[in-house]
N, CA, C and O atoms as CSV, one atom per row, in Angstrom:
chain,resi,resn,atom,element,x,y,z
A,1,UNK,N,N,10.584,-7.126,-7.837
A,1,UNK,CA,C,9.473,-6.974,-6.906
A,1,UNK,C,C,8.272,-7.719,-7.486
A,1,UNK,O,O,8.163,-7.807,-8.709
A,2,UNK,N,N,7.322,-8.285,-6.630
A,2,UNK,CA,C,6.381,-9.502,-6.898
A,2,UNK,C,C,5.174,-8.608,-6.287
A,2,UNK,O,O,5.149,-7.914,-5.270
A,3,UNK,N,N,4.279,-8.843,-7.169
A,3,UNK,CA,C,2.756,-8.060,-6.685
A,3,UNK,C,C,2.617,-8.704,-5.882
A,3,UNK,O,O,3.177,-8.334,-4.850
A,4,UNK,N,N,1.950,-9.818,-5.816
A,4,UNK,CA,C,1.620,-10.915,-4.626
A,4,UNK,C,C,2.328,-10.475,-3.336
A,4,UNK,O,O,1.936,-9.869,-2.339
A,5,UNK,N,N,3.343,-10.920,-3.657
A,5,UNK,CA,C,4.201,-10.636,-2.398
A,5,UNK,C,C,3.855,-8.830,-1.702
A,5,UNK,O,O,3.436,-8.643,-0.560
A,6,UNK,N,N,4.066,-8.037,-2.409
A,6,UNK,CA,C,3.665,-6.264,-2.429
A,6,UNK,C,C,2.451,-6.484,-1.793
A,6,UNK,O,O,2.321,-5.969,-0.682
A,7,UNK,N,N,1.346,-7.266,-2.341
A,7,UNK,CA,C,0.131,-7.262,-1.480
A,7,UNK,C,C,0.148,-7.361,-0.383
A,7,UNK,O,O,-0.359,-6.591,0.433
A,8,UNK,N,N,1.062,-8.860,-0.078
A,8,UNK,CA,C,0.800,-9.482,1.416
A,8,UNK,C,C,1.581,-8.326,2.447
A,8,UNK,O,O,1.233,-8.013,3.586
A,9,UNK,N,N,2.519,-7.908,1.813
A,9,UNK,CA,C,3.476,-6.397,2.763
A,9,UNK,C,C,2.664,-5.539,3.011
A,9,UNK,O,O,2.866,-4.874,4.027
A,10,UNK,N,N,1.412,-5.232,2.147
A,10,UNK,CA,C,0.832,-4.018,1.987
A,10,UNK,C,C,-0.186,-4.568,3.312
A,10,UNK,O,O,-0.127,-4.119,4.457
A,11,UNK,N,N,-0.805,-5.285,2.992
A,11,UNK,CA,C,-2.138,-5.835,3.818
A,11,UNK,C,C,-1.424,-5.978,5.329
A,11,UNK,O,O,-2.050,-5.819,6.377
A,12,UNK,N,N,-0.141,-6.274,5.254
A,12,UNK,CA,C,0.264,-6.336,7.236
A,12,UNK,C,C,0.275,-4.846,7.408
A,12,UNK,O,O,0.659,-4.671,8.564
A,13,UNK,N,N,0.083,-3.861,6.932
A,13,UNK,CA,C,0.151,-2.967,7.433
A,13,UNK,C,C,-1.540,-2.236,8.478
A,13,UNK,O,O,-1.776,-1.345,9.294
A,14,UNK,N,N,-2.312,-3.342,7.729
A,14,UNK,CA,C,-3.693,-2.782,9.243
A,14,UNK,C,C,-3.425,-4.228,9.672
A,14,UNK,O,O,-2.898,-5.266,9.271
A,15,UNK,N,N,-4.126,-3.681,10.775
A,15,UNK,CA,C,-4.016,-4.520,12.109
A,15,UNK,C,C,-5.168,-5.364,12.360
A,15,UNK,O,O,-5.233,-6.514,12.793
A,16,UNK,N,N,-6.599,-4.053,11.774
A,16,UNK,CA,C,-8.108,-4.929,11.782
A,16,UNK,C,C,-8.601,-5.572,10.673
A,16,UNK,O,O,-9.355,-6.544,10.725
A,17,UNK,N,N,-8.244,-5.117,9.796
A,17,UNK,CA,C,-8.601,-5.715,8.415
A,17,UNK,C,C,-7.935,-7.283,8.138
A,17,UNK,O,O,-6.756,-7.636,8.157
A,18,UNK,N,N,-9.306,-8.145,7.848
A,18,UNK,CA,C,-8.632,-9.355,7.103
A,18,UNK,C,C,-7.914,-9.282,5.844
A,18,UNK,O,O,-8.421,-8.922,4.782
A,19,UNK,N,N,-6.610,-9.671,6.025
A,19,UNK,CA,C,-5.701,-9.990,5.023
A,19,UNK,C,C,-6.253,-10.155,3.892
A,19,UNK,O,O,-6.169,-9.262,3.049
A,20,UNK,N,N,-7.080,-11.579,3.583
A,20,UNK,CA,C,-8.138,-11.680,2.576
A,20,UNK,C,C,-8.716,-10.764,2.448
A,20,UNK,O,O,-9.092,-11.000,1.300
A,21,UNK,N,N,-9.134,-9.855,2.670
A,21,UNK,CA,C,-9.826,-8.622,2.198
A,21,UNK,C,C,-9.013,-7.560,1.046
A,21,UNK,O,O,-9.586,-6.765,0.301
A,22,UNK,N,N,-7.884,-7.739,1.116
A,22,UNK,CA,C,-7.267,-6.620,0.321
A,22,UNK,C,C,-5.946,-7.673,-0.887
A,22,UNK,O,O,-4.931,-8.230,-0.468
A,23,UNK,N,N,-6.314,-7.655,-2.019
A,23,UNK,CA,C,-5.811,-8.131,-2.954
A,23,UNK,C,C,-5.622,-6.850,-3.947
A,23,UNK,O,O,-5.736,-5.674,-3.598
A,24,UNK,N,N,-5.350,-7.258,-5.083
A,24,UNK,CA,C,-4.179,-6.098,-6.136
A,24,UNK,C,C,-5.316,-5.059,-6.699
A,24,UNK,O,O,-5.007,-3.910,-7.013
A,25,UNK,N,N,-6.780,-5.601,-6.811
A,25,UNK,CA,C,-7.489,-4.489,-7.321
A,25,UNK,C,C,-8.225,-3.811,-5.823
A,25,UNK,O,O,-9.294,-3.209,-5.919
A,26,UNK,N,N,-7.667,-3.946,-4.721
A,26,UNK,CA,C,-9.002,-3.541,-3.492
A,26,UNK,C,C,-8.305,-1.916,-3.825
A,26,UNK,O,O,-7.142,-1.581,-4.051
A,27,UNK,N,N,-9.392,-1.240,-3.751
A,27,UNK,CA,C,-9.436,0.143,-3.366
A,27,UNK,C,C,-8.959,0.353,-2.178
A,27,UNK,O,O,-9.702,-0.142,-1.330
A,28,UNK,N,N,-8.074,0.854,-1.754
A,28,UNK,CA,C,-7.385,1.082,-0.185
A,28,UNK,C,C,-8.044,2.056,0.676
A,28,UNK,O,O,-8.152,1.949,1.897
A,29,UNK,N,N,-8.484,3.033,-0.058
A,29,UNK,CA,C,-9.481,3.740,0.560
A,29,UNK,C,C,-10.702,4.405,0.978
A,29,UNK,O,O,-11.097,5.489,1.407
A,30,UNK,N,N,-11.212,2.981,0.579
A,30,UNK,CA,C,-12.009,2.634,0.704
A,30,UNK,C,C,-12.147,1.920,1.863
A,30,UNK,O,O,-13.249,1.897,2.412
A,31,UNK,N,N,-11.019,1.210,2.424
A,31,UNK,CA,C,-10.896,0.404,3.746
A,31,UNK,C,C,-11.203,1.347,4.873
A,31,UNK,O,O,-10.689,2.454,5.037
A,32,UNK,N,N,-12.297,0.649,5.787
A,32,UNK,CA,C,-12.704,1.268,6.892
A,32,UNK,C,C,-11.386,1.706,8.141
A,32,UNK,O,O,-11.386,2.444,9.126
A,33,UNK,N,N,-10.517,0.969,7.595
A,33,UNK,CA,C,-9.050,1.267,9.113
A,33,UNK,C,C,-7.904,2.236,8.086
A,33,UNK,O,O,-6.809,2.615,8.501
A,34,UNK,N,N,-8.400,2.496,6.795
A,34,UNK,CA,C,-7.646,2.936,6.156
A,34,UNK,C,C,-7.393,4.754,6.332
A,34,UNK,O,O,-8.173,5.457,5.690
A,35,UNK,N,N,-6.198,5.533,7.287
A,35,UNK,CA,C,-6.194,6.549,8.011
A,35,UNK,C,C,-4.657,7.331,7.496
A,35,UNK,O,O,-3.875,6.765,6.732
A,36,UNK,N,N,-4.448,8.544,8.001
A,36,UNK,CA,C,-3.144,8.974,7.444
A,36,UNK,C,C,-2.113,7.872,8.371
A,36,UNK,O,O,-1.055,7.510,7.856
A,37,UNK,N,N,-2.523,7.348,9.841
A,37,UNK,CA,C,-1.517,6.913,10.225
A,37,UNK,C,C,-1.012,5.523,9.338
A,37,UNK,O,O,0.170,5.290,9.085
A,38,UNK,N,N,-2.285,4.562,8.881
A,38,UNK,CA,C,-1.970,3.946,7.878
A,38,UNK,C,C,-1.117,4.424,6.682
A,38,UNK,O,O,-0.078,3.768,6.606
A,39,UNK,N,N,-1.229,5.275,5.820
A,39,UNK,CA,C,-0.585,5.859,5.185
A,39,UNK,C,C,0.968,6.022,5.497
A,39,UNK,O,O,1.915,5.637,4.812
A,40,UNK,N,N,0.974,6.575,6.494
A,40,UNK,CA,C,2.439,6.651,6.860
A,40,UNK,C,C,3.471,5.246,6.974
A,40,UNK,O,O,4.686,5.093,6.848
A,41,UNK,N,N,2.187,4.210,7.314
A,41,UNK,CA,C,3.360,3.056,7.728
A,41,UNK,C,C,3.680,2.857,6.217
A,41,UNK,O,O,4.832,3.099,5.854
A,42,UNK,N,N,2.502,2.320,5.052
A,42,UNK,CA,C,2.651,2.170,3.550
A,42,UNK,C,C,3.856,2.871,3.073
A,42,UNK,O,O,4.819,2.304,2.558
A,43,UNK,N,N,3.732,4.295,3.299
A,43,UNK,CA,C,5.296,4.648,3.009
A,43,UNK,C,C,6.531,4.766,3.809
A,43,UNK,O,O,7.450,5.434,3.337
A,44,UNK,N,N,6.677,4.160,5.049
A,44,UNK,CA,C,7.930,3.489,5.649
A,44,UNK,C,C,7.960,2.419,4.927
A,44,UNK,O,O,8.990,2.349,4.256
A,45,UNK,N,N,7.163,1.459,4.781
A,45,UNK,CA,C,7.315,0.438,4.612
A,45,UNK,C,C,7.715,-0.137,3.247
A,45,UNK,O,O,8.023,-1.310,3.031
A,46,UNK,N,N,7.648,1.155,2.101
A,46,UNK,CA,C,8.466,1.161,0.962
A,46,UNK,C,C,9.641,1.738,1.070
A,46,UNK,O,O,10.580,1.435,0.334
A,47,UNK,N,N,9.702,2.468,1.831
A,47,UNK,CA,C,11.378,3.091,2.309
A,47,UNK,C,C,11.993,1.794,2.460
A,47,UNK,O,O,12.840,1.380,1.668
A,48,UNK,N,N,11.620,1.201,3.371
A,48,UNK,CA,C,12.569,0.002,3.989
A,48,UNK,C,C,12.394,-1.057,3.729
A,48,UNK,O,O,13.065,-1.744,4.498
A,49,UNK,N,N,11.563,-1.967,2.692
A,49,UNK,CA,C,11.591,-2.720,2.292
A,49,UNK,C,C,11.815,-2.708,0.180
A,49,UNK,O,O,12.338,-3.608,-0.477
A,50,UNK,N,N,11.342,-1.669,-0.250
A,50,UNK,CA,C,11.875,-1.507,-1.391
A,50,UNK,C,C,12.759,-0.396,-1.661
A,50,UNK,O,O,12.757,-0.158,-2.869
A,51,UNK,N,N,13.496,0.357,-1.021
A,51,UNK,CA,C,13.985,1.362,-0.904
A,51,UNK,C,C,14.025,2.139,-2.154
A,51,UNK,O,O,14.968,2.284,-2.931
A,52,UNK,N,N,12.562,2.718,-2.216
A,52,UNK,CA,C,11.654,3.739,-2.430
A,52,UNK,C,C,11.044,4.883,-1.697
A,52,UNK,O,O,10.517,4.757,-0.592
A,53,UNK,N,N,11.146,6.170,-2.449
A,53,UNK,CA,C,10.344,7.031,-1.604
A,53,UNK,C,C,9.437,7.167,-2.214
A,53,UNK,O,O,9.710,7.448,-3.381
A,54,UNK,N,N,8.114,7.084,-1.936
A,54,UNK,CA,C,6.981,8.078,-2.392
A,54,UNK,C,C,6.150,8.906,-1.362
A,54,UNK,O,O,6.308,8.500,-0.211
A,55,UNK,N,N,5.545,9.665,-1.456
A,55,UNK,CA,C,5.343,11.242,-0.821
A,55,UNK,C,C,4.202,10.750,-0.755
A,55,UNK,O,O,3.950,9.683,-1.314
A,56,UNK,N,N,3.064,11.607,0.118
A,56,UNK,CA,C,2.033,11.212,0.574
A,56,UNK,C,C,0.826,11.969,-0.428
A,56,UNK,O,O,-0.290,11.502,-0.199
A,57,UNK,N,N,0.839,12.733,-1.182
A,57,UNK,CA,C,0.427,13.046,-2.517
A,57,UNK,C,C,0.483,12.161,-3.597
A,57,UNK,O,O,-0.434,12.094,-4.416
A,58,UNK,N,N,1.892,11.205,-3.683
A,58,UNK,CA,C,1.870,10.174,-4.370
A,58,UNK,C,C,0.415,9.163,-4.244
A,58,UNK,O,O,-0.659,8.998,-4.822
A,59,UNK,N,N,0.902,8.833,-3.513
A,59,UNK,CA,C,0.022,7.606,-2.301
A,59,UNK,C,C,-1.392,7.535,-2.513
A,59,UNK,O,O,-2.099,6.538,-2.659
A,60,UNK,N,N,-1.804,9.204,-2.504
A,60,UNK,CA,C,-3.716,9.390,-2.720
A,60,UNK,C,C,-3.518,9.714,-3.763
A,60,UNK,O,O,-4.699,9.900,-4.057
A,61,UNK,N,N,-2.952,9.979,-4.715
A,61,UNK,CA,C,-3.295,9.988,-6.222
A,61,UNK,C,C,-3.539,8.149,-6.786
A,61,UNK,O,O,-3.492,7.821,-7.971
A,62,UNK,N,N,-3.759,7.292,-5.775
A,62,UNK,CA,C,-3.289,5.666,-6.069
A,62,UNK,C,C,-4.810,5.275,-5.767
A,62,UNK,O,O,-5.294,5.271,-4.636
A,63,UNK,N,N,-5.298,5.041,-6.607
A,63,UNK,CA,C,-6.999,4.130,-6.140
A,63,UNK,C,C,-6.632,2.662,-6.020
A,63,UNK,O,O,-6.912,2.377,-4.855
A,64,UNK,N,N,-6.325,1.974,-6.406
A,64,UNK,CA,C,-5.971,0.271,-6.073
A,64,UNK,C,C,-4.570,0.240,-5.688
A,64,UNK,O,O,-3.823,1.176,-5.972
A,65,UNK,N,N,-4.049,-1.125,-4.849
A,65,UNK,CA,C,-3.066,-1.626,-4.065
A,65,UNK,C,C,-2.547,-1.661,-5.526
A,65,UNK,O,O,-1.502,-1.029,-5.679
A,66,UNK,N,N,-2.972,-2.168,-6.462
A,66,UNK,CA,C,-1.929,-2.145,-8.013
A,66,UNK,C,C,-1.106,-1.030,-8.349
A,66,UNK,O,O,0.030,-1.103,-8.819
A,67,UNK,N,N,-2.038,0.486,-7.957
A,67,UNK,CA,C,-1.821,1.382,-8.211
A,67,UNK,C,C,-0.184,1.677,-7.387
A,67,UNK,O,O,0.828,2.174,-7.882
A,68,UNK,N,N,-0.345,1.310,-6.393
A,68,UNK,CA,C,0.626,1.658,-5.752
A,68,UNK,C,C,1.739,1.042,-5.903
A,68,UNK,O,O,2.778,1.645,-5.637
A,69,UNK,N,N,1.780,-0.380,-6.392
A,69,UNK,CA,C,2.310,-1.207,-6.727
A,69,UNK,C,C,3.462,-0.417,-7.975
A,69,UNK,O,O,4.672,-0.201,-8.057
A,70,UNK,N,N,2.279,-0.187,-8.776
A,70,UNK,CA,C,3.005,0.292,-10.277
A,70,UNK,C,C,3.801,2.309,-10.101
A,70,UNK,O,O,4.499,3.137,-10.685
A,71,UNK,N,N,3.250,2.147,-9.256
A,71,UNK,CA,C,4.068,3.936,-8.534
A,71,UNK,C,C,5.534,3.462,-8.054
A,71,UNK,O,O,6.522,4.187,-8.165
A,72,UNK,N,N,5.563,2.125,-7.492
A,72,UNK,CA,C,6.669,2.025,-7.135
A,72,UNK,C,C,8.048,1.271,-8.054
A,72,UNK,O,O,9.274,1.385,-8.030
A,73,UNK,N,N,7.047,0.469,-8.836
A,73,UNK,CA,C,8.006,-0.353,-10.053
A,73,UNK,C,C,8.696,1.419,-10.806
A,73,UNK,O,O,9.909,1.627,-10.827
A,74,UNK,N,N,7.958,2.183,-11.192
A,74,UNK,CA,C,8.223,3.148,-11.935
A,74,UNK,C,C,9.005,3.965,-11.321
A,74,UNK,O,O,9.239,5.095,-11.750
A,75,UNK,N,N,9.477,3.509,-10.292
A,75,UNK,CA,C,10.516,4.880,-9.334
A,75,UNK,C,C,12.229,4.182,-9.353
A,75,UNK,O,O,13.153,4.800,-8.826
């Protein structure tokens, strides 16, 4: 698994936010579109593209896109 790449997966997941806006240190929630329904896609979207689970307790214990990144290398 490739951060870069993890980013660009991560960042299609809002719809309003510029892409450019969210790289490996952005705080995620800090993002103004950033919502539980967001949340939920982030973790489909490790189900089915890294076939990983992490729990939604996981997820907000994560301050940067790195964070989440490295939650998932470690699973």
């Amino acid at each position: 698994m490739d951060l870069n790449d993890f980013v660009k997966n991560f960042a299609e997941q809002f719809d309003d936010t510029d892409p450019e806006l969210i790289n490996a240190n952005t705080k995620f929630h800090n993002l103004e579109e950033w919502s539980s329904l967001t949340a939920m896609s982030v973790i489909a979207l490790v189900k089915a593209s890294y076939g990983k689970t992490i729990t939604g307790a996981e997820l907000r214990s994560c301050v940067t896109v790195k964070d989440v990144f490295d939650l998932i290398s470690s699973k």
